[in-house]
C-alpha positions as CSV (number, residue, x, y, z in Angstrom):
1,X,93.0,100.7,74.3
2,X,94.1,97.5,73.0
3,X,91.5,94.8,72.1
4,X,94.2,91.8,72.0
5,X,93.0,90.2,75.3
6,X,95.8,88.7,77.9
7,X,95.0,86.0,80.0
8,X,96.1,86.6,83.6
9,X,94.3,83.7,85.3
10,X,93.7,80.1,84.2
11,X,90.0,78.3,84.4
12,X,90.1,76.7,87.9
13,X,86.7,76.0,88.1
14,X,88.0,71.8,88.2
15,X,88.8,72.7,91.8
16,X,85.0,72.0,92.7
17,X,81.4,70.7,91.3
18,X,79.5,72.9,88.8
19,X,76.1,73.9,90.3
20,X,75.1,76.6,88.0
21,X,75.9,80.0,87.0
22,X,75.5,82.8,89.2
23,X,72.4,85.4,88.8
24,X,73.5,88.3,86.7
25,X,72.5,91.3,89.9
26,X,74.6,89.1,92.6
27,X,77.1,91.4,94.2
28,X,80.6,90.0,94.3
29,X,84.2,91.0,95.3
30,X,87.4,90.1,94.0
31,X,91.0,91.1,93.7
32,X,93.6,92.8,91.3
33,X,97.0,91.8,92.3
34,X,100.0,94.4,90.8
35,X,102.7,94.0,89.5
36,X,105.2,95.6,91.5
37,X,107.1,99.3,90.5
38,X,110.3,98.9,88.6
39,X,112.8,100.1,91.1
40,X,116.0,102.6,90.1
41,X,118.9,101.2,89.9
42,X,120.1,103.1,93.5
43,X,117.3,101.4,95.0
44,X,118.2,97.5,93.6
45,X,121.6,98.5,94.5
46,X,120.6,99.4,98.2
47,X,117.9,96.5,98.8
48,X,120.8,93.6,97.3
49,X,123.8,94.9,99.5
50,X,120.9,94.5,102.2
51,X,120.6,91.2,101.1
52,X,123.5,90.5,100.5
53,X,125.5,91.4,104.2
54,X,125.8,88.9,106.9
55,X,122.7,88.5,108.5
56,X,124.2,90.4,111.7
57,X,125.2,93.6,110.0
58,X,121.9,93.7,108.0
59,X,119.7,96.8,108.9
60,X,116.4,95.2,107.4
61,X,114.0,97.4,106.6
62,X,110.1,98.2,108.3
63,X,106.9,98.1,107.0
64,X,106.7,101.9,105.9
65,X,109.9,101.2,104.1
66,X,109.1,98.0,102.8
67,X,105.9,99.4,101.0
68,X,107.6,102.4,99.8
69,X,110.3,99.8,98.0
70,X,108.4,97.1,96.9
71,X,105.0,98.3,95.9
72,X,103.0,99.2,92.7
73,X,103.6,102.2,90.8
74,X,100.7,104.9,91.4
75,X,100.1,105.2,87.6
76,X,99.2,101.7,87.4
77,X,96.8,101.6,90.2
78,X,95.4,104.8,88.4
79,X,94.8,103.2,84.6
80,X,93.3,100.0,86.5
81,X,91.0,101.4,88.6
82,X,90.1,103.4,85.6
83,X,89.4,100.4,83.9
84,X,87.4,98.7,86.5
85,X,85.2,102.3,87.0
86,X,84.4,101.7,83.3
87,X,82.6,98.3,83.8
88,X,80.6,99.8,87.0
89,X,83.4,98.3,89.7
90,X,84.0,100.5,92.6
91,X,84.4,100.4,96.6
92,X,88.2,100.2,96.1
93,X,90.5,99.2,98.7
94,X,94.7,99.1,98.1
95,X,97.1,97.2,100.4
96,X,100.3,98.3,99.6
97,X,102.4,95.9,100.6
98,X,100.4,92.9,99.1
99,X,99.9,94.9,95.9
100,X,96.2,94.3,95.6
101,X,93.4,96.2,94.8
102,X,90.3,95.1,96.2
103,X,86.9,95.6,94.2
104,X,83.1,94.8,94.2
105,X,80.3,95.2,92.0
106,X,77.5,92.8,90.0
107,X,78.1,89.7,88.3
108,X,77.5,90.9,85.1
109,X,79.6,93.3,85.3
110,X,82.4,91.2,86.4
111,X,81.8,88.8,83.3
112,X,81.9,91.6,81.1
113,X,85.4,93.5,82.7
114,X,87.0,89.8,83.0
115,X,85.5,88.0,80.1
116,X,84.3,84.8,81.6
117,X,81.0,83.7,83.1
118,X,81.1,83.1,86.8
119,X,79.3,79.8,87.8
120,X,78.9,78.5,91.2
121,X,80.1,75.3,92.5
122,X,80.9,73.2,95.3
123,X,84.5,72.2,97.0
124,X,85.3,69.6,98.8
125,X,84.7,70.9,101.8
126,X,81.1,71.2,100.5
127,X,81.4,74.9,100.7
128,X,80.2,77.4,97.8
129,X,81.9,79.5,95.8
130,X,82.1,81.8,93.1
131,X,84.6,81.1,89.8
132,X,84.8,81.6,86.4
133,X,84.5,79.0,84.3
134,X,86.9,79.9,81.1
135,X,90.3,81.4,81.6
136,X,90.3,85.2,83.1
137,X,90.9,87.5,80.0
138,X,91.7,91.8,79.9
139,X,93.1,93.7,77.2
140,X,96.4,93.7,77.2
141,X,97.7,97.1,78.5
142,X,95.5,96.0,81.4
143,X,96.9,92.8,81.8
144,X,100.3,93.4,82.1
145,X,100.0,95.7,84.8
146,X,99.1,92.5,86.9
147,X,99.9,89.4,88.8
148,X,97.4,88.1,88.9
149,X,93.3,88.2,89.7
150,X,91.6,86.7,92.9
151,X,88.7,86.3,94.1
152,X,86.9,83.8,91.9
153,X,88.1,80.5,92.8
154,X,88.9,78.1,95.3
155,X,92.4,76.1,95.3
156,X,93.8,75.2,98.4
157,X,97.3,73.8,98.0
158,X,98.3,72.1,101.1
159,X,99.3,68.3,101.4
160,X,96.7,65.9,102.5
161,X,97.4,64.4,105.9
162,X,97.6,60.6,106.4
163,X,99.2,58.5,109.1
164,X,102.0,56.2,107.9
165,X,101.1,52.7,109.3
166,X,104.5,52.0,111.8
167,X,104.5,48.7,111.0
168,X,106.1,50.1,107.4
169,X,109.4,51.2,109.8
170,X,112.2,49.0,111.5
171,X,113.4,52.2,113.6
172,X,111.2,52.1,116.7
173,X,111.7,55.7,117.2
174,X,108.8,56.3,115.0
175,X,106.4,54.3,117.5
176,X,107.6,55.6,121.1
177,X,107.6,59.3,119.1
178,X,110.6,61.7,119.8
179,X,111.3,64.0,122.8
180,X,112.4,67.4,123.0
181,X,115.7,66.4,124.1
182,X,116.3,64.2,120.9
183,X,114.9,67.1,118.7
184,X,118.0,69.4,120.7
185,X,120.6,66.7,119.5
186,X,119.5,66.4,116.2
187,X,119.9,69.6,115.2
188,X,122.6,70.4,117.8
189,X,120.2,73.7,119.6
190,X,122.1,75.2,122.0
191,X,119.8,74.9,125.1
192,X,120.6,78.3,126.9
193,X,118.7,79.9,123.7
194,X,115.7,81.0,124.9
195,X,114.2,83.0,122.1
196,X,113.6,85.8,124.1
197,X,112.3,88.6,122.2
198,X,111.7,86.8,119.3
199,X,108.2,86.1,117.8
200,X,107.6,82.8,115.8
201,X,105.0,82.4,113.1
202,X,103.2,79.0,112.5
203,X,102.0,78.5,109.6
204,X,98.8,76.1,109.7
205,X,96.2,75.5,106.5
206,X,93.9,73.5,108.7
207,X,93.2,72.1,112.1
208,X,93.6,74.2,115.6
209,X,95.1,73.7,118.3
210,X,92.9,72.5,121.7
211,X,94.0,74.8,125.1
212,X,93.8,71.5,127.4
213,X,96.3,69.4,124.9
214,X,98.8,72.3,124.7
215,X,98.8,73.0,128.7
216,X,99.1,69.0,129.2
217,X,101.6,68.6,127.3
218,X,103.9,71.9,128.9
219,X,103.4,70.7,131.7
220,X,104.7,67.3,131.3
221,X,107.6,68.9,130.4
222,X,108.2,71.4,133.3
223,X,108.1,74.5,130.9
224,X,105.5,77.3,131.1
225,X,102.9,77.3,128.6
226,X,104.2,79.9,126.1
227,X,102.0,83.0,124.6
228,X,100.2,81.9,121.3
229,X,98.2,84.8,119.5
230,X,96.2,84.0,116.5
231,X,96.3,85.8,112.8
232,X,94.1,84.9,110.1
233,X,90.3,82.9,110.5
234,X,90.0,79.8,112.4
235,X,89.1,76.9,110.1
236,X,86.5,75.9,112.5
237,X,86.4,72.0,112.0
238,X,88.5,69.6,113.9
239,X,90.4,67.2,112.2
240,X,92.4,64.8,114.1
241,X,95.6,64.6,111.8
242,X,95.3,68.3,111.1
243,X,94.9,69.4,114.9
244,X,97.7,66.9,115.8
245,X,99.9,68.9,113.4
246,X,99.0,72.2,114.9
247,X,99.8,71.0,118.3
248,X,103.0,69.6,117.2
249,X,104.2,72.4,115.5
250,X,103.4,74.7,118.8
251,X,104.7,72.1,121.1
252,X,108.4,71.9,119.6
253,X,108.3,75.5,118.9
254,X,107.3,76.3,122.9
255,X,109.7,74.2,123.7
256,X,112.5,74.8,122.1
257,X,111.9,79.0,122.6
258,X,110.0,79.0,125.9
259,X,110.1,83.0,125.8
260,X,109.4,83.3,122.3
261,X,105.9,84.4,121.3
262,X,104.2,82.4,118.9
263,X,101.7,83.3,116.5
264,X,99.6,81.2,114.6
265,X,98.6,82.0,110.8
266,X,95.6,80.1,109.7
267,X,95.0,80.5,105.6
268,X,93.6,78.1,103.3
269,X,96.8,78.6,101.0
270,X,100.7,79.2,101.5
271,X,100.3,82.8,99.5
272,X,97.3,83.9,101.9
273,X,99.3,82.7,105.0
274,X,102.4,85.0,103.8
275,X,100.2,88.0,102.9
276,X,99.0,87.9,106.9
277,X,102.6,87.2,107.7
278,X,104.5,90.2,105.6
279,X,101.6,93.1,106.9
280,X,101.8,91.8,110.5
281,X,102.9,94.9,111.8
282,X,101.6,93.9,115.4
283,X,103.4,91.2,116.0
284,X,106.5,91.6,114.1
285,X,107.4,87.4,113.7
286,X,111.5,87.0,112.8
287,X,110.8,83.6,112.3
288,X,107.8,81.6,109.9
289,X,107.9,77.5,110.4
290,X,106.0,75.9,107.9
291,X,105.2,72.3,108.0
292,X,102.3,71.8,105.6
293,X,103.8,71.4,102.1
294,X,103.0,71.0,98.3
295,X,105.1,70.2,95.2
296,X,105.4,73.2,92.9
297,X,103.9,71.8,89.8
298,X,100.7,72.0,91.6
299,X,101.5,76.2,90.9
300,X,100.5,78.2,87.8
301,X,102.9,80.6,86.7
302,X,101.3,83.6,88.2
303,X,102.0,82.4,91.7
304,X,105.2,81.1,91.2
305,X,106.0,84.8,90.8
306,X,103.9,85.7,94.1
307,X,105.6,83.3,95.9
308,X,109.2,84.9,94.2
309,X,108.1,88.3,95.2
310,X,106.5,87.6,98.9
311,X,109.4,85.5,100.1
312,X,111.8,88.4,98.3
313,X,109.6,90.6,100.9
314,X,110.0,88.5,103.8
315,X,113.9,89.2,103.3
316,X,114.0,92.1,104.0
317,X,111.7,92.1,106.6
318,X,114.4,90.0,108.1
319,X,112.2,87.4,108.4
320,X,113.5,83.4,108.3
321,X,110.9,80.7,106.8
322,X,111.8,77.5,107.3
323,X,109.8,74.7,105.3
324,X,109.1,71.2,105.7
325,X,110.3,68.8,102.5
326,X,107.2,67.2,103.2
327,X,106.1,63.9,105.5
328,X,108.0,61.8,102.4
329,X,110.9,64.3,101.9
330,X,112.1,63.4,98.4
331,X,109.7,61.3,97.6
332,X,107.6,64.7,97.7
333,X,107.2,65.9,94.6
C-alpha cells in the first residue's frame, strides 16, 4: 500500500472551542463516505434519457433500484473495511444508498488510521464534540475510494435568523404579513390542486413547530389541520425566529395542499436533511421545500460533490426541492 497520504477532510476544529484532547481508550464512531460505482455506459445512457424525458413520461426509479444504480462498488467497501480492520475498527454498518460505512473503535486507534489527534471542544450551542484537529489524512489508494469522512466535527451550515426591522420597508405588506390568498396570486396556484396523494418534505435545521399555533392558525382559515409526521431528531430548544419559521413553512405548505401529507426533516445540516430525505422509504415525499439557506463558499469541496450526487439521487427519485435564495435573495451570498 501506498504511503503518499491523501487528505479527504479539512481541519474543522475552528467550528468550536478547544477543551482538550480526548483520552486515548474513549470509544468513538465515525463515518466513511464512498465514492459511488462507475456506472456502464448502458446504465448512464438509461438513468440520463430518465432524466432527460418530460417529467410526465418519466418512470423514476425506487429505492431498490436507486441503490442498485447509484451505490459503491463492493470491491471498495471490501479494501476499506480491510483497512479500517487493520487499525482495530470494526462494528460496520453500510447504507447503500448514502454510501457510508459506519465504524467504531478507540481513540487511538482512530488517530492512528486517520492521522490526526482528536481533541474535544465546545460549539456554540455549548454542546461537546469530538474532532480532529489537523486535516484528516489516508494513504492514497484509501483515499480515493472516498467522499469524504464524518463523524469528527461539528459544522452546521444553515443561515442565522434575524428579523428585519419594518421600519427599513415602504411596502406595508411586510407589516400586515401576507395571506394565503396573496401567496395563490403570486405564483398563480391553481386552487382546485389539492395535493392529494402527494407527500411534502420540510426541511427545518432548527426550531419545531408548537401543536396549539398550527391548529390556531388552520382554523382561522377554515381548512383542516393537515397530517405532519416527523423524520430526523427534534432539536429540542425553542427558538422564537426558528420556530416561527417551522410554523410558516407548514402553514403555507397545509394550506396550499390541504390533502398532502407533510413531513418534517429536522438535521443540523442540508446534507444530513437529504440523507433522511433520499432513504425515506416510508413516506415517499415527491416534493422537499427548503427555506433555511447558505451561500456555497461556506462548502469544502467534498460536499459540493455530496450535494452533486444526493440532489442527482433525488432526481430520479422523482423528487422536486425547491430552495429559498435566502431572506436577502441576491444579496445572499
Amino acid at each position: 500500500m501506498s504511503d503518499n497520504l491523501l487528505s479527504v477532510q479539512d481541519d474543522t476544529s475552528l467550528h468550536g472551542t478547544f477543551v482538550g484532547y480526548a483520552k486515548p481508550n474513549r470509544k468513538a464512531t465515525a463515518t466513511l463516505v464512498l465514492r459511488p460505482k462507475q456506472q456502464d455506459e448502458e446504465l448512464r445512457q438509461e438513468l440520463d434519457d430518465l432524466l432527460y424525458k418530460h417529467p410526465v413520461t418519466r418512470n423514476y426509479l425506487n429505492h431498490e433500484k436507486l441503490a442498485e444504480s447509484t451505490s459503491f462498488d463492493k470491491n471498495d467497501e471490501e479494501v476499506i473495511k480491510a483497512y479500517l480492520t487493520e487499525h482495530n475498527l470494526s462494528h460496520f454498518e453500510v447504507n447503500a444508498i448514502s454510501r457510508e460505512l459506519t465504524f467504531s473503535g478507540k481513540v487511538r486507534d482512530l488517530q492512528k488510521a486517520f492521522n490526526s489527534p482528536i481533541g474535544i471542544f465546545h460549539g456554540a450551542d455549548h454542546l461537546e464534540y469530538k474532532c480532529a484537529t489537523q486535516a484528516i489524512r489516508v494513504p492514497e489508494t484509501i483515499g480515493e475510494l472516498l467522499y469524504s469522512f464524518k463523524g469528527f466535527y461539528y459544522n452546521p451550515k444553515k443561515e442565522t435568523r434575524k428579523i428585519t426591522p419594518i421600519e427599513k420597508y415602504d411596502d406595508q405588506s411586510w407589516e400586515r404579513g401576507f395571506s394565503i390568498s396573496d401567496i395563490y396570486s403570486a405564483y398563480n396556484i391553481p386552487e382546485d390542486v389539492k395535493g392529494a396523494g402527494q407527500c411534502i418534505g420540510l426541511v427545518e435545521l432548527g426550531g419545531r413547530h408548537r401543536e396549539t399555533d398550527i391548529k390556531k392558525f388552520f382554523k382561522l382559515i377554515n381548512t383542516p389541520v393537515p397530517k405532519i409526521k416527523i423524520v430526523g431528531t427534534d432539536p429540542g430548544k425553542d427558538s422564537d425566529i426558528n420556530n416561527g419559521e417551522v410554523s410558516m413553512d407548514l402553514q403555507i405548505a397545509g394550506a396550499i395542499a390541504p390533502e398532502a401529507t407533510l413531513v418534517i426533516y429536522y438535521a443540523s445540516t442540508f446534507i444530513e436533511a437529504l440523507k433522511l430525505i433520499i432513504n425515506d422509504i416510508e413516506n415517499n415525499p415527491s416534493v422537499i421545500s427548503i427555506s433555511w439557506s447558505a451561500p456555497e463558499q461556506y462548502y469544502q469541496p467534498v460536499e459540493k460533490l455530496e450535494f452533486d450526487q444526493l440532489l442527482y439521487q433525488a432526481a430520479l427519485l422523482g423528487i422536486t426541492i425547491i430552495g429559498s435564495s435566502g431572506d436577502h435573495g441576491a444579496y445572499n451570498g
